[in-house]
Backbone as XML, in Angstrom:
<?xml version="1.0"?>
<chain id="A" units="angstrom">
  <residue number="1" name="UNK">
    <atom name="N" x="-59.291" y="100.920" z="114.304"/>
    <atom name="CA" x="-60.601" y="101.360" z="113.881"/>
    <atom name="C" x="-61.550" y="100.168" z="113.898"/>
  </residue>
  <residue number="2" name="UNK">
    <atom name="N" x="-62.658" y="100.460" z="114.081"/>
    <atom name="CA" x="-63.927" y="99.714" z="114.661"/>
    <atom name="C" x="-64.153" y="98.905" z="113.330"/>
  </residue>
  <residue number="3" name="UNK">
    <atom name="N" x="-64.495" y="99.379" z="112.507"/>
    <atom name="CA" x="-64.656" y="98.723" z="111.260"/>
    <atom name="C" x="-64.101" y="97.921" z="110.459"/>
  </residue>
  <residue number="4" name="UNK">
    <atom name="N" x="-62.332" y="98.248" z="110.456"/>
    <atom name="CA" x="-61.325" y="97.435" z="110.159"/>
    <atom name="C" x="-61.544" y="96.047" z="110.462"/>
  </residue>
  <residue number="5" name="UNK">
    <atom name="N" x="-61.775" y="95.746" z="111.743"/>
    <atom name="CA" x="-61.534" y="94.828" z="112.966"/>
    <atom name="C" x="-62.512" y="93.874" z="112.408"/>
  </residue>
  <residue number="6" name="UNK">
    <atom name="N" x="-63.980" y="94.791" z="112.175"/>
    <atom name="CA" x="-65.051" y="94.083" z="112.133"/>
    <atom name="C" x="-65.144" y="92.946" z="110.799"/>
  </residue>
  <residue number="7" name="UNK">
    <atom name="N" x="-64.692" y="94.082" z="109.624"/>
    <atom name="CA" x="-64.607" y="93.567" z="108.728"/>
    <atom name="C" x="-63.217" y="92.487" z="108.239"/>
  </residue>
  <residue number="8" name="UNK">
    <atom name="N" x="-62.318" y="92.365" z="109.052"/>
    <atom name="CA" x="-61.306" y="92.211" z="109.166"/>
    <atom name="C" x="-61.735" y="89.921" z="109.045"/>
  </residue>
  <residue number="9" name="UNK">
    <atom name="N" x="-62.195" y="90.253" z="110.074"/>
    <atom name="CA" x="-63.049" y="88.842" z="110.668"/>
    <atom name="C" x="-64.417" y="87.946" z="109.921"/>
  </residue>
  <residue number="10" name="UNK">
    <atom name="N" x="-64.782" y="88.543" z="109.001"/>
    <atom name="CA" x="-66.185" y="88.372" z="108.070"/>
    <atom name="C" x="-65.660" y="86.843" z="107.746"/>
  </residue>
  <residue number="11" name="UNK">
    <atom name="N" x="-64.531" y="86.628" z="106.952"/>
    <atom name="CA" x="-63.694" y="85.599" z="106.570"/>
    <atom name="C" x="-62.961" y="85.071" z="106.758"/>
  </residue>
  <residue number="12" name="UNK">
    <atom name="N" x="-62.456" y="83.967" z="106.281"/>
    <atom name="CA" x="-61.135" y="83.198" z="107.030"/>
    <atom name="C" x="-59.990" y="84.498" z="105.971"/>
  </residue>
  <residue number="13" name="UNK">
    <atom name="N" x="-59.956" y="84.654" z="104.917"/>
    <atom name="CA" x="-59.484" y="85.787" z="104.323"/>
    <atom name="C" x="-60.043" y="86.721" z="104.097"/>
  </residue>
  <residue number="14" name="UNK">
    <atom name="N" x="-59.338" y="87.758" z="104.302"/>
    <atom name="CA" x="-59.698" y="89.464" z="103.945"/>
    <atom name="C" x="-58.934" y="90.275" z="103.320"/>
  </residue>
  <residue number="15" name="UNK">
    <atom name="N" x="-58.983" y="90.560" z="102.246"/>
    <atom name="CA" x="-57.777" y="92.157" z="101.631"/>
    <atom name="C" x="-58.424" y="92.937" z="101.152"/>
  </residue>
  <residue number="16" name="UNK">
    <atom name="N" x="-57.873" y="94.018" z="101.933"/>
    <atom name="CA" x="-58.451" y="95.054" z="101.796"/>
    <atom name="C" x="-57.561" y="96.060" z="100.810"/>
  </residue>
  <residue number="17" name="UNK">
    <atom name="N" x="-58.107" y="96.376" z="99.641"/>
    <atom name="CA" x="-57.507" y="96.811" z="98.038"/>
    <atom name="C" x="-57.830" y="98.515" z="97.645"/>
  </residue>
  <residue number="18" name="UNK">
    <atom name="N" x="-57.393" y="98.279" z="96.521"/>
    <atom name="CA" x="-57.830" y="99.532" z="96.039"/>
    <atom name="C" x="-57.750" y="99.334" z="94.454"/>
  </residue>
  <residue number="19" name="UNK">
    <atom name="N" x="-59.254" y="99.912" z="94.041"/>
    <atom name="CA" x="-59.928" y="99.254" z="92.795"/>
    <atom name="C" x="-58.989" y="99.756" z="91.643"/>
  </residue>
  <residue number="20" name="UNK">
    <atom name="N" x="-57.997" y="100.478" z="92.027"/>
    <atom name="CA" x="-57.811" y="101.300" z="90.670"/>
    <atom name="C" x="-56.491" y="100.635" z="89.617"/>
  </residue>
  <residue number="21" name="UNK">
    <atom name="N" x="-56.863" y="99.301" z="89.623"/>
    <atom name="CA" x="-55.328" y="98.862" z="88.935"/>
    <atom name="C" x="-54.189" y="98.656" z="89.449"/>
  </residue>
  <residue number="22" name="UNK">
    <atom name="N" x="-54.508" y="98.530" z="90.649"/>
    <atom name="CA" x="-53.316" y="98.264" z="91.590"/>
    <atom name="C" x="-52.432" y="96.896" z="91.451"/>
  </residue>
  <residue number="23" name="UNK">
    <atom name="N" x="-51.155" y="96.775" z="90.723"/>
    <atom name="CA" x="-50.649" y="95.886" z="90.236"/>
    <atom name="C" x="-50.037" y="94.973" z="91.512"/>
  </residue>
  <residue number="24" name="UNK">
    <atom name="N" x="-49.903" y="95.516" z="92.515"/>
    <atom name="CA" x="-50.231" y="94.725" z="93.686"/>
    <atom name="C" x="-50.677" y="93.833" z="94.629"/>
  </residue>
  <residue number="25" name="UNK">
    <atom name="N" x="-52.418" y="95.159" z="94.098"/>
    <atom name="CA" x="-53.486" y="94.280" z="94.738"/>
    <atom name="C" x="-54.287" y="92.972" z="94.097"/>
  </residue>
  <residue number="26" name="UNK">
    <atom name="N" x="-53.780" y="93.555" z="92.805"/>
    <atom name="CA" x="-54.346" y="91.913" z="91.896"/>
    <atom name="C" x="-53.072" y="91.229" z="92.022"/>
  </residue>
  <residue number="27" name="UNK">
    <atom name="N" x="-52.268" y="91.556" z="92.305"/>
    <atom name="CA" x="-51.043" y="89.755" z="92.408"/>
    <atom name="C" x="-51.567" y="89.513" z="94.145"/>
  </residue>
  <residue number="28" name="UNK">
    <atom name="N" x="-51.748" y="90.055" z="94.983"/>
    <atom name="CA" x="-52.540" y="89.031" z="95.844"/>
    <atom name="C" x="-53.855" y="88.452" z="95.850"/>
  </residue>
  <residue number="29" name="UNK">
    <atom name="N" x="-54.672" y="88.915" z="94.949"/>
    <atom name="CA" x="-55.739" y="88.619" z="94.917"/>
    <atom name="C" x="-56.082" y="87.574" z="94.018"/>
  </residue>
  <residue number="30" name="UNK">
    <atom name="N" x="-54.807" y="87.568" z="92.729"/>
    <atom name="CA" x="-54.767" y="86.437" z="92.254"/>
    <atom name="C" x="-54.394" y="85.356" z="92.891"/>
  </residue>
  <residue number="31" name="UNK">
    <atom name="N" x="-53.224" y="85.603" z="93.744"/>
    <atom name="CA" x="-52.635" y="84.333" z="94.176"/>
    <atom name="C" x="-53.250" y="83.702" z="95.133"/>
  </residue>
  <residue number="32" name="UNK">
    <atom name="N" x="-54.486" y="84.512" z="95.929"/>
    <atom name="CA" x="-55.232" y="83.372" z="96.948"/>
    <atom name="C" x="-56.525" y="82.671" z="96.357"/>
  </residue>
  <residue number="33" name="UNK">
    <atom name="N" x="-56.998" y="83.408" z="94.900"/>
    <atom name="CA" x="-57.869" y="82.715" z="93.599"/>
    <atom name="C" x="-57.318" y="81.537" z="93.127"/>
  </residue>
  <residue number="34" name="UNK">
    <atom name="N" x="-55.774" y="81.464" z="92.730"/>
    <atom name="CA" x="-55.442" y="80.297" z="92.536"/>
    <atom name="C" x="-55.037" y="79.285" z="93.873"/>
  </residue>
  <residue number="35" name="UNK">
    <atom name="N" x="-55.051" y="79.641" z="94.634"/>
    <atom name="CA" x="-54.815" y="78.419" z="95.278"/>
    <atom name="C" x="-56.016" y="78.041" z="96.026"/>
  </residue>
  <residue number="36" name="UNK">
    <atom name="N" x="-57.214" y="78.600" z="95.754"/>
    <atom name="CA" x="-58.779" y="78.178" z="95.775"/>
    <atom name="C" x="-59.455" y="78.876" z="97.319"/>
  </residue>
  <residue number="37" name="UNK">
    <atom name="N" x="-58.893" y="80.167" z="97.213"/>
    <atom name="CA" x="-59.600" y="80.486" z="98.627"/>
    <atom name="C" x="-60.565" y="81.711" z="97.623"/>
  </residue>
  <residue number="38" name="UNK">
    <atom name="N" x="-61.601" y="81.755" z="98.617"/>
    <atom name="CA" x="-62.488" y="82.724" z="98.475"/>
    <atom name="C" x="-62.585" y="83.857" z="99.511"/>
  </residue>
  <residue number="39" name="UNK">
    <atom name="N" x="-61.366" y="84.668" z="99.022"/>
    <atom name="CA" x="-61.443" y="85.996" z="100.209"/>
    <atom name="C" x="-62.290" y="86.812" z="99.990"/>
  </residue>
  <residue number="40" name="UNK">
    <atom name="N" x="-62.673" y="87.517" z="100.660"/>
    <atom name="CA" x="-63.487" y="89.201" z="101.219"/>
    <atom name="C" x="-62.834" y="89.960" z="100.843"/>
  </residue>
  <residue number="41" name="UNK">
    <atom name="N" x="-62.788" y="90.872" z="99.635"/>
    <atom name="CA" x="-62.174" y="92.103" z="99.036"/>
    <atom name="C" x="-62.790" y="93.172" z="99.217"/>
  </residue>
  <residue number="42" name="UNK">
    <atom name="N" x="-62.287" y="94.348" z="99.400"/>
    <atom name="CA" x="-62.661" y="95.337" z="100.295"/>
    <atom name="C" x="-61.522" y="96.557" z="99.488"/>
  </residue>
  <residue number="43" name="UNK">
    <atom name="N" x="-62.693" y="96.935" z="98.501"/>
    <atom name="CA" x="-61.838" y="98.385" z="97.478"/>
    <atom name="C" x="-62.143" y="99.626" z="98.320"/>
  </residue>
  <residue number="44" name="UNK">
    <atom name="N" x="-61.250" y="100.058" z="99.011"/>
    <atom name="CA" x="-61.125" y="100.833" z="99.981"/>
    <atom name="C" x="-61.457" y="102.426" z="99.229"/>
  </residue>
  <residue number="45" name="UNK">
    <atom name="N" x="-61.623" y="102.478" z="98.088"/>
    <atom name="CA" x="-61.419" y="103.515" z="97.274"/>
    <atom name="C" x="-62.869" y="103.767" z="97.017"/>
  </residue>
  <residue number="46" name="UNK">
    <atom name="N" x="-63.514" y="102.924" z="96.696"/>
    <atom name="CA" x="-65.150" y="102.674" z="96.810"/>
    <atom name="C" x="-66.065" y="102.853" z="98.225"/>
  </residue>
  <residue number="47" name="UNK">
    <atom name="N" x="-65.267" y="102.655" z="99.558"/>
    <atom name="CA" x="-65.726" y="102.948" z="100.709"/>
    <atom name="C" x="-65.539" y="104.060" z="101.561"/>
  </residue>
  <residue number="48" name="UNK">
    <atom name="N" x="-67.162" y="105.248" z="101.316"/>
    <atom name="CA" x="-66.984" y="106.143" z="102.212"/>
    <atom name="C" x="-65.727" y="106.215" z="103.679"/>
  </residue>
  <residue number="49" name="UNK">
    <atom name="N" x="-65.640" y="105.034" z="103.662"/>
    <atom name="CA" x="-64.982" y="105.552" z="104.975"/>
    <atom name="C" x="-63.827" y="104.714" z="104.382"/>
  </residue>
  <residue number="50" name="UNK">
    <atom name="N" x="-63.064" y="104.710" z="103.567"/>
    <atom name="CA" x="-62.279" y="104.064" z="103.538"/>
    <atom name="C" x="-60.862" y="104.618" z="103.295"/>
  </residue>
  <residue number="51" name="UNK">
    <atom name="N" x="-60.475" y="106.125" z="103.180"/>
    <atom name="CA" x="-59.421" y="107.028" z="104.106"/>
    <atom name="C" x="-58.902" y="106.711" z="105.192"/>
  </residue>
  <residue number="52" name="UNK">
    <atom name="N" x="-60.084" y="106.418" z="105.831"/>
    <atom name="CA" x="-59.896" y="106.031" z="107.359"/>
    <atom name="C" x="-59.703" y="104.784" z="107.885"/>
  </residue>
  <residue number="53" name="UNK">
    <atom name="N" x="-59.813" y="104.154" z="106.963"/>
    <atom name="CA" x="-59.455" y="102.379" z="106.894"/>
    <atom name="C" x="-58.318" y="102.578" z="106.694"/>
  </residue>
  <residue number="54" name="UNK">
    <atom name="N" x="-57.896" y="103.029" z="105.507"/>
    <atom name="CA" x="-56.335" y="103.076" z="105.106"/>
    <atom name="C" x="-55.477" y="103.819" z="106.251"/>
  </residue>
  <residue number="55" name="UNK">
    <atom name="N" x="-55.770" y="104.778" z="106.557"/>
    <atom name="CA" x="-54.875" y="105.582" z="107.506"/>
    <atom name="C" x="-54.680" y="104.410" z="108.752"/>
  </residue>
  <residue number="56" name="UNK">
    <atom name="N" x="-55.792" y="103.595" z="109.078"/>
    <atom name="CA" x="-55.730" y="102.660" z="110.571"/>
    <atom name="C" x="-55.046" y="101.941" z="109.948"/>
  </residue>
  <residue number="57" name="UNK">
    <atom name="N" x="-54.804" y="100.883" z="108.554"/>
    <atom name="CA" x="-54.388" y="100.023" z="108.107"/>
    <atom name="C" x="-52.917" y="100.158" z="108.091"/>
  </residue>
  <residue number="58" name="UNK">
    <atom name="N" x="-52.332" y="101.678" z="107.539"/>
    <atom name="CA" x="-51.187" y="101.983" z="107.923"/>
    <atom name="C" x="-50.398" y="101.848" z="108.916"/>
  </residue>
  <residue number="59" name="UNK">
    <atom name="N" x="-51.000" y="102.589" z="110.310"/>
    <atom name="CA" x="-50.552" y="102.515" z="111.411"/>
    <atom name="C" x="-50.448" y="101.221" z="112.146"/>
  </residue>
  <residue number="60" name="UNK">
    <atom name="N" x="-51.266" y="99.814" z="111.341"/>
    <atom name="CA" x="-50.865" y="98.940" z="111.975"/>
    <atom name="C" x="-49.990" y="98.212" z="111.490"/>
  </residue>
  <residue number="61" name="UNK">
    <atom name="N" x="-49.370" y="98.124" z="110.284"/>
    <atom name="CA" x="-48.652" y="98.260" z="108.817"/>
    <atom name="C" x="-47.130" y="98.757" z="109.939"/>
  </residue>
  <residue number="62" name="UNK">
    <atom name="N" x="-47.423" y="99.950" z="109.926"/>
    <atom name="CA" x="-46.332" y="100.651" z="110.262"/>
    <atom name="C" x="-45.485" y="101.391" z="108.883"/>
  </residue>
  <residue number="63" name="UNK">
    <atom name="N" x="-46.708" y="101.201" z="107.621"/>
    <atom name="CA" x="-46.093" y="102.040" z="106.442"/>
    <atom name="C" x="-46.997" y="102.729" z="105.878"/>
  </residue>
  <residue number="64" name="UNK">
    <atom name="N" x="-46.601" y="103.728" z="104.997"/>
    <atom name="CA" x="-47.090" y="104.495" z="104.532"/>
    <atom name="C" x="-48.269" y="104.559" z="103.130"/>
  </residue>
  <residue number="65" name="UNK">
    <atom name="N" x="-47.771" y="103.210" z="102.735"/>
    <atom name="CA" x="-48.801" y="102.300" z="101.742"/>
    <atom name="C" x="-49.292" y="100.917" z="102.196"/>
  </residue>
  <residue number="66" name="UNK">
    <atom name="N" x="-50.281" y="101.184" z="102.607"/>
    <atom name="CA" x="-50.766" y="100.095" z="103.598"/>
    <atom name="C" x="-51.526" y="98.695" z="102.208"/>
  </residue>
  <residue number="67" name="UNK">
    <atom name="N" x="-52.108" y="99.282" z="101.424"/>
    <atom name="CA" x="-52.391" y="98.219" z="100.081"/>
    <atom name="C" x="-51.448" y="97.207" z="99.747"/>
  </residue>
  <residue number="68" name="UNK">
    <atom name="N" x="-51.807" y="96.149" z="99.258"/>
    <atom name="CA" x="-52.888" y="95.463" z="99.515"/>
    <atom name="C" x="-52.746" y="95.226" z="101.114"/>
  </residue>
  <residue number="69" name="UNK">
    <atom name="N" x="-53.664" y="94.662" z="102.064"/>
    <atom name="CA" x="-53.218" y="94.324" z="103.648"/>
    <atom name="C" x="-54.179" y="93.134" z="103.418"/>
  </residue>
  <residue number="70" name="UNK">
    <atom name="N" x="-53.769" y="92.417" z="104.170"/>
    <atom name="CA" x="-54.506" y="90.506" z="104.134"/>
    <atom name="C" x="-54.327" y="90.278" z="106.083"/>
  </residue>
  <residue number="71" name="UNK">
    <atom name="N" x="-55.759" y="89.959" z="105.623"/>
    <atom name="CA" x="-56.043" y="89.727" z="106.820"/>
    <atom name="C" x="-56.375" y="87.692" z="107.592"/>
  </residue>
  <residue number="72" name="UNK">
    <atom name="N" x="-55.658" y="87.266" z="107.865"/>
    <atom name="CA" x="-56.020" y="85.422" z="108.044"/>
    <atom name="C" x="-56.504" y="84.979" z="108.894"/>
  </residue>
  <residue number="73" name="UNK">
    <atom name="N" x="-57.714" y="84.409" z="108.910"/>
    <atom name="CA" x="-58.229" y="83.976" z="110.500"/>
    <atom name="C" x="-58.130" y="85.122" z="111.096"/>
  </residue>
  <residue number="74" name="UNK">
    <atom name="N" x="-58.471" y="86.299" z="110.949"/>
    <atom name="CA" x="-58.362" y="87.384" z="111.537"/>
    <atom name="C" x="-57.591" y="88.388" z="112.326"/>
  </residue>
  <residue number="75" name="UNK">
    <atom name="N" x="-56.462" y="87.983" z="111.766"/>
    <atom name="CA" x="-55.323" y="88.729" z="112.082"/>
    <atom name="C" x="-54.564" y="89.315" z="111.069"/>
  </residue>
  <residue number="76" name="UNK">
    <atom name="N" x="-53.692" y="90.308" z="110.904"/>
    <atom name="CA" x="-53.141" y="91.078" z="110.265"/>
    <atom name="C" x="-51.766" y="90.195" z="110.042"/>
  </residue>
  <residue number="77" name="UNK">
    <atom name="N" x="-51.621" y="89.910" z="108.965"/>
    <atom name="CA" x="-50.748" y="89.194" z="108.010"/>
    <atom name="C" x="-49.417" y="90.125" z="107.520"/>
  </residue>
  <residue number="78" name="UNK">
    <atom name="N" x="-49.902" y="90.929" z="106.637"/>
    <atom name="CA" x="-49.310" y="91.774" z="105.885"/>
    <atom name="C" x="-49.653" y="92.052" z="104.990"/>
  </residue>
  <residue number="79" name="UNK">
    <atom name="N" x="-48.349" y="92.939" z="103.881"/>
    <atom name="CA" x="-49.003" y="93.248" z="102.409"/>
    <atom name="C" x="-48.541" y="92.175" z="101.353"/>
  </residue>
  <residue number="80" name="UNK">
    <atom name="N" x="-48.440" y="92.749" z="100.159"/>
    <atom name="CA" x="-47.757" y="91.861" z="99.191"/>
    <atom name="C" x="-46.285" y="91.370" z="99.629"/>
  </residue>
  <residue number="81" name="UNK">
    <atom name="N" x="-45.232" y="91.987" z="99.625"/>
    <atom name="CA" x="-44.209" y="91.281" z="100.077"/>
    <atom name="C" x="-44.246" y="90.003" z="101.386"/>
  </residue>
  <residue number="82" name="UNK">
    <atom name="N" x="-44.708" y="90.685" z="102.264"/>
    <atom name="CA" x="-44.868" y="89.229" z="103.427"/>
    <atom name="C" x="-45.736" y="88.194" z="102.651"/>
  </residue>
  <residue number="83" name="UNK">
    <atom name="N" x="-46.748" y="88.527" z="102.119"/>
    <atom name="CA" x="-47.936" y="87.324" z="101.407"/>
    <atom name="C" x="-46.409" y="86.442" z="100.748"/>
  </residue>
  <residue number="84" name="UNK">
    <atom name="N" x="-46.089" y="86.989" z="99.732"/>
    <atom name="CA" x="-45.456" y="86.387" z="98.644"/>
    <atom name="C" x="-44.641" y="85.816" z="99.444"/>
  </residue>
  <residue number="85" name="UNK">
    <atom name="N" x="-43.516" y="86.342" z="100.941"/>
    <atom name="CA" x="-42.453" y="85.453" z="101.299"/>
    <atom name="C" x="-43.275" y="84.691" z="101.730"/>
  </residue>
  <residue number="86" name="UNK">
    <atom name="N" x="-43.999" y="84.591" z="102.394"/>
    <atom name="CA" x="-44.702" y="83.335" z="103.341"/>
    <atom name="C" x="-45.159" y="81.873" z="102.141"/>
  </residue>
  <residue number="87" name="UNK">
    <atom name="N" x="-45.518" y="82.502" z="100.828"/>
    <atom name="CA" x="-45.876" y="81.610" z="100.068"/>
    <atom name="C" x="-44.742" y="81.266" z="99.379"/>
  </residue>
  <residue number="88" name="UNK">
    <atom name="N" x="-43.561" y="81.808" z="98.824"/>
    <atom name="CA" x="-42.514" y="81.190" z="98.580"/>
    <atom name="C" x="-41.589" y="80.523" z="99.639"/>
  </residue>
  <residue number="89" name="UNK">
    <atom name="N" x="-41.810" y="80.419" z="100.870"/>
    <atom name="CA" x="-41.315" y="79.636" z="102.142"/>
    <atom name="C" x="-41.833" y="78.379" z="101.948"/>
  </residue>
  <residue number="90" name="UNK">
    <atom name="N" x="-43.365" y="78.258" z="102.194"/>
    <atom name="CA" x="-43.996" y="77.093" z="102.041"/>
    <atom name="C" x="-44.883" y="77.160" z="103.231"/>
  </residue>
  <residue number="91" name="UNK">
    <atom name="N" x="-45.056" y="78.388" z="103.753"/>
    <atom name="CA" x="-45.927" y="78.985" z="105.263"/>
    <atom name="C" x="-46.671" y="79.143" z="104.851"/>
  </residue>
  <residue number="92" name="UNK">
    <atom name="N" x="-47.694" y="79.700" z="103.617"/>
    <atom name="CA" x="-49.226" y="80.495" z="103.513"/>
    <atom name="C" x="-49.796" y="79.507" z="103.340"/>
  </residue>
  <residue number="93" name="UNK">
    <atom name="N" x="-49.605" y="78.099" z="102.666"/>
    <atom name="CA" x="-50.782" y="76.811" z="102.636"/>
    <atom name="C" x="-51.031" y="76.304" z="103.540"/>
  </residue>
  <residue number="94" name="UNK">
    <atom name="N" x="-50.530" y="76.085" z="104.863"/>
    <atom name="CA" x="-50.507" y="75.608" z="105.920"/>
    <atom name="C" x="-51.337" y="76.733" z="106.723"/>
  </residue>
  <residue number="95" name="UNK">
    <atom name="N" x="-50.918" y="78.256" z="106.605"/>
    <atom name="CA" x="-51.184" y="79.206" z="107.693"/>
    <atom name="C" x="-53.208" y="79.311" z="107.093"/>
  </residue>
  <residue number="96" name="UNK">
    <atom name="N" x="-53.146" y="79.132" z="105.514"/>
    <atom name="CA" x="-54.777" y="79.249" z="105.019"/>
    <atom name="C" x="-55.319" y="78.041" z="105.476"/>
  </residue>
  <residue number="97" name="UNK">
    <atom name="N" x="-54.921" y="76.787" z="105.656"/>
    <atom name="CA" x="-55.662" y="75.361" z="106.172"/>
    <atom name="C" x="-55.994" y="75.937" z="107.679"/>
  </residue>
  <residue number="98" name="UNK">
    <atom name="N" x="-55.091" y="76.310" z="108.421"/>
    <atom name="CA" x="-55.373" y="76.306" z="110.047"/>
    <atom name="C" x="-56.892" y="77.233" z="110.225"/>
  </residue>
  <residue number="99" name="UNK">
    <atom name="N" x="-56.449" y="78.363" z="109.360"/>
    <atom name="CA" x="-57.949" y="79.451" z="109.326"/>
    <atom name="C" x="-59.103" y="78.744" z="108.595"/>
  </residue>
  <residue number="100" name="UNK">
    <atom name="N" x="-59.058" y="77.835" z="107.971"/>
    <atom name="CA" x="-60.041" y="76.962" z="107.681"/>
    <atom name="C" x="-60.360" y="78.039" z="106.006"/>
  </residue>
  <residue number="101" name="UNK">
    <atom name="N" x="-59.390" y="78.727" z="105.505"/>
    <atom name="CA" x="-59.765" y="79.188" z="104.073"/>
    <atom name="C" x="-59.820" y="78.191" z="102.678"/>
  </residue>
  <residue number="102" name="UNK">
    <atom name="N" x="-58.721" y="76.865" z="103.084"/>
    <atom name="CA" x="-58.729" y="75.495" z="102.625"/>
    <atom name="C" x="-58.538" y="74.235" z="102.796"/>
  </residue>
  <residue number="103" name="UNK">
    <atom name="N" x="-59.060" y="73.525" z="102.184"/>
    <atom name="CA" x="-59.369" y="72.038" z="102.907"/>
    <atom name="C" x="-57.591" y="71.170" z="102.163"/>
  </residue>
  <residue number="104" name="UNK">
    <atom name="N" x="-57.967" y="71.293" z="101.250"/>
    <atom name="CA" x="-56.634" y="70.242" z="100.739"/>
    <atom name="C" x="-55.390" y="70.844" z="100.784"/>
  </residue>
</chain>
């Protein structure tokens, strides 16, 4: 979807959420707050068209709960589980420096 894509790219980070308490979407949203990035949040629940975000977000997902989805340097990352392995590896500080989301 056209919009996904567009909005996908606004930032060196993007997640695209859902406002309603999603215990999920705030543990990624915390965890790229603390390590000092300023992503593009995108409450899909709040956006007319945002059914249709989710349904595209899925299919590129390949699951059926596409929330939270993080987008880096403009590519499709994953959800919470990939975020969290990549950051308990020692891959997401390195993969946020290259997209230019942080300096140190």
């Amino acid at each position: 979807m056209e919009k996904v894509t567009r909005l996908s790219a606004e930032k060196a980070v993007v997640i695209f959420t859902a406002s309603n308490e999603c215990p999920m979407s705030h543990t990624v949203t915390t965890l790229f707050a603390g390590l000092g990035v300023c992503a593009a949040v995108h409450e899909l629940d709040k956006d007319p068209r945002g059914r249709d975000m989710e349904r595209d977000l899925a299919r590129r997902l390949g699951r059926a709960s596409p929330i939270p989805a993080v987008f880096i340097g403009g590519k499709l990352v994953g959800s919470t589980d990939k975020i969290m392995s990549l950051h308990l590896g020692g891959k997401l500080v390195p993969m946020l420096k290259a997209a230019g989301a942080i300096w140190l």
